[in-house]
C-alpha positions in Angstrom: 10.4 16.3 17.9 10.3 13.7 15.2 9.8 14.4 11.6 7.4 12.3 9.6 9.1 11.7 6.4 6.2 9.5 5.2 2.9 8.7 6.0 1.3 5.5 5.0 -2.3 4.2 4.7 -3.0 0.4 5.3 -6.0 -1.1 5.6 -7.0 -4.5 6.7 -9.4 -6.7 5.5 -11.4 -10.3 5.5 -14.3 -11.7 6.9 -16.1 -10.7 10.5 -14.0 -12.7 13.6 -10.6 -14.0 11.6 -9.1 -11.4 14.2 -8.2 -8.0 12.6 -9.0 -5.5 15.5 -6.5 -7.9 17.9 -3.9 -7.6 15.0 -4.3 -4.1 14.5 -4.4 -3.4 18.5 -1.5 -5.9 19.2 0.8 -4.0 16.7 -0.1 -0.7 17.4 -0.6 -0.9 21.4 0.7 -4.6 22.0 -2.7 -5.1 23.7 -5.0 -8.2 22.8 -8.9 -8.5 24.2 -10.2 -11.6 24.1 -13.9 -10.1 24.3 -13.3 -7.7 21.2 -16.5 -6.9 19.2 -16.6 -7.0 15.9 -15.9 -3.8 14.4 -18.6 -1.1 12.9 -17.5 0.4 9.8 -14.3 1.3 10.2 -11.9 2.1 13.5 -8.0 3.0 13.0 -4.9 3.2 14.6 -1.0 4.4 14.2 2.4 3.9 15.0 5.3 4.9 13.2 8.5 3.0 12.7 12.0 2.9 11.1 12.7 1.6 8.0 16.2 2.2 6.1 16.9 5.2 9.0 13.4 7.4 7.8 10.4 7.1 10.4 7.2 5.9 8.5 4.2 6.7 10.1 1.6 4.1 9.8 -2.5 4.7 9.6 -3.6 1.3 9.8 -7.5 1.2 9.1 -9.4 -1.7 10.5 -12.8 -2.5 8.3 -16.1 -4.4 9.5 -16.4 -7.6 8.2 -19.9 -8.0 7.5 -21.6 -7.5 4.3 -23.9 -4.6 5.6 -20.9 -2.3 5.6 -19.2 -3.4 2.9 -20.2 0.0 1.1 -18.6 2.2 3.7 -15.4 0.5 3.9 -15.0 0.5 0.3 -14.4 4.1 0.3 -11.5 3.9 2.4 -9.7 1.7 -0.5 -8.6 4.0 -2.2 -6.5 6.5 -0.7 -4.7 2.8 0.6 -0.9 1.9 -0.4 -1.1 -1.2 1.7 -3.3 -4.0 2.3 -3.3 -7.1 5.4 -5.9 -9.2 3.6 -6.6 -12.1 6.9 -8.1 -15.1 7.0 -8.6 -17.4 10.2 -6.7 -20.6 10.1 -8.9 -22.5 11.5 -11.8 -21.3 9.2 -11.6 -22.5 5.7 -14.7 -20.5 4.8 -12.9 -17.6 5.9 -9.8 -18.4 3.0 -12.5 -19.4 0.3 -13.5 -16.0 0.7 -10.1 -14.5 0.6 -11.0 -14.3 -3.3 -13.4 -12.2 -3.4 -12.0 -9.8 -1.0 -8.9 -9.7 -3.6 -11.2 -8.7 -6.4 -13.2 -6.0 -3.9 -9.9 -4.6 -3.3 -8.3 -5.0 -6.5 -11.6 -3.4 -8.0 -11.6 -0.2 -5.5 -8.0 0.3 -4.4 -4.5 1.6 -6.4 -3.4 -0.8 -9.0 -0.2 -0.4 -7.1 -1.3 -1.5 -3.8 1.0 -3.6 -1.9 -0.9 -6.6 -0.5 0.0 -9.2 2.1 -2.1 -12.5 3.2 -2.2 -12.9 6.4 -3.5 -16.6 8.1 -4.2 -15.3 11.3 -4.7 -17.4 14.9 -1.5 -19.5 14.3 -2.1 -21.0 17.9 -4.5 -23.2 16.7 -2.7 -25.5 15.5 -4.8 -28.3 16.3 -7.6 -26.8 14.9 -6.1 -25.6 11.4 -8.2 -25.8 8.3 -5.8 -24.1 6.4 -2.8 -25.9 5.4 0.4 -23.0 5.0 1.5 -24.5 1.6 -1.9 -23.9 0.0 -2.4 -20.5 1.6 1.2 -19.7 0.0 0.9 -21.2 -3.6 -2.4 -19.0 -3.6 -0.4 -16.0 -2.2 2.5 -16.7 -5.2 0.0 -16.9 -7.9 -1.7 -13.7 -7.2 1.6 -11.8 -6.3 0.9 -11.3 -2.6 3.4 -11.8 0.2 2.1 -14.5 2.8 2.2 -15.1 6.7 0.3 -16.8 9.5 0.5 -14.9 12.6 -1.0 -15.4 15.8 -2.5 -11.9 17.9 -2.9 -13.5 20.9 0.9 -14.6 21.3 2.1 -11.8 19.6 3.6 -14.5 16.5 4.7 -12.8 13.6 2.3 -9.8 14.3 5.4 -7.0 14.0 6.8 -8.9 11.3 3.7 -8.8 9.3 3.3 -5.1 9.5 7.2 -4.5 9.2 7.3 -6.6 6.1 4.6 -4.6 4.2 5.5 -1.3 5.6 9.1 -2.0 4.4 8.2 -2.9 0.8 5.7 0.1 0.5 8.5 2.3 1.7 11.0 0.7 -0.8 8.6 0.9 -3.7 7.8 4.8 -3.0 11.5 5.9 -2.8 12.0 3.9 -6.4 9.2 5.6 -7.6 10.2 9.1 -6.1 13.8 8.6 -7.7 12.5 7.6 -11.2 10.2 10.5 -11.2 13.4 12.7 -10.1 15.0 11.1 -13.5 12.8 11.6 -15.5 12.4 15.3 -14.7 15.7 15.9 -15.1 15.8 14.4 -18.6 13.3 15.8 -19.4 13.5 18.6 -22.8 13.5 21.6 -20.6 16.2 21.0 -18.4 18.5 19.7 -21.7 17.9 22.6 -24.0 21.0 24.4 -24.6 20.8 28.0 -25.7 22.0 28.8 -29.3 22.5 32.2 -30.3 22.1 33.2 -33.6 23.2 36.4 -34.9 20.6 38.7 -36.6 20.4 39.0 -40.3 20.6 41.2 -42.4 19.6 41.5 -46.4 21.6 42.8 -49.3 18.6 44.2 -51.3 20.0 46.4 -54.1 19.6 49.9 -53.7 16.6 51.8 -55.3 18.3 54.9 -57.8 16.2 58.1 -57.0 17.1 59.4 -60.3 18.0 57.8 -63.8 20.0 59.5 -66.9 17.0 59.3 -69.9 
């Protein structure tokens, strides 16, 4: 039987239909439905994976778009070490509101969430709205690793949640190891007995008696 070493909670986000139930399903079941509903509050799924020799298990969390549930979803920010934030390609509303998902997660979430933007449906080409360069310089100015990915082809869909997986790993063993450091600089485990031998004083002796 496998042993979890780590367990690692991602959720992904961005507006209704820019295709995060067909990411989360082709990654975690290589499936991909065409007819897929939008999703009600939230739905999840895992896999685990290798990274550096150690299985991670994933719990990827897929949130409903719509503004109705956007205070049930919030919620699930916060336990969160990694985010797929995903816009459609071929939607430009759907990256103009990238923003504001940032400062929703940014607001509710770990300040040291790992995040990713993801510019999903990269088989429509001929419909993109999106150019990659702008969707990147936005991704490098607000420290976020970037990729287009296509579900429905299966394009960059395991690299995406490889990537992020990787880097939360990485960034958890650092963390782990300076902690480990620290404790063992720490006061208490340099203190180094001294032993100091009791005293004792010279007080001049009391005469019972004294020649009057």
């Amino acid at each position: 039987m496998a042993l979890f070493l780590l367990a690692f909670l991602v959720v992904l986000i961005g507006d209704s239909g820019v295709g995060k139930s067909n990411l989360l399903s082709r990654f975690t079941r290589n499936e991909f439905n065409l007819e897929s509903k939008s999703t009600i509050g939230v739905e999840f799924a895992t896999r685990s994976i290798q990274v550096d020799g150690k299985t991670i298990k994933a719990q990827i969390w897929d949130t409903a778009g719509q503004e109705r549930y956007r205070a049930i979803t919030s919620a699930y920010y916060r336990g969160a070490v990694g985010a797929l934030l995903v816009y459609d390609i071929a939607k430009h509303l759907t990256y103009e509101n990238v923003e504001r998902w940032l400062k929703e997660l940014r607001d509710h979430a770990d300040s040291n969430i790992v995040i990713m933007l993801v510019g999903n449906k990269s088989d429509l080409r001929h419909l993109r709205a999106v150019p990659t360069d702008e969707a990147r310089a936005f991704a490098e100015k607000n420290g976020l690793s970037f990729i287009e990915t296509s579900a429905l082809d299966s394009t960059n869909v395991e690299a995406a949640f490889q990537t992020i997986l990787t880097e939360i790993y990485r960034i958890v063993s650092q963390k782990q190891m300076s902690d480990r450091r620290e404790n063992d600089m720490s006061p208490s485990n340099n203190v180094v007995p001294i032993h100091v031998p009791p005293t004792t004083e010279n007080k001049p002796k009391m005469q019972c008696c004294q020649n009057i």
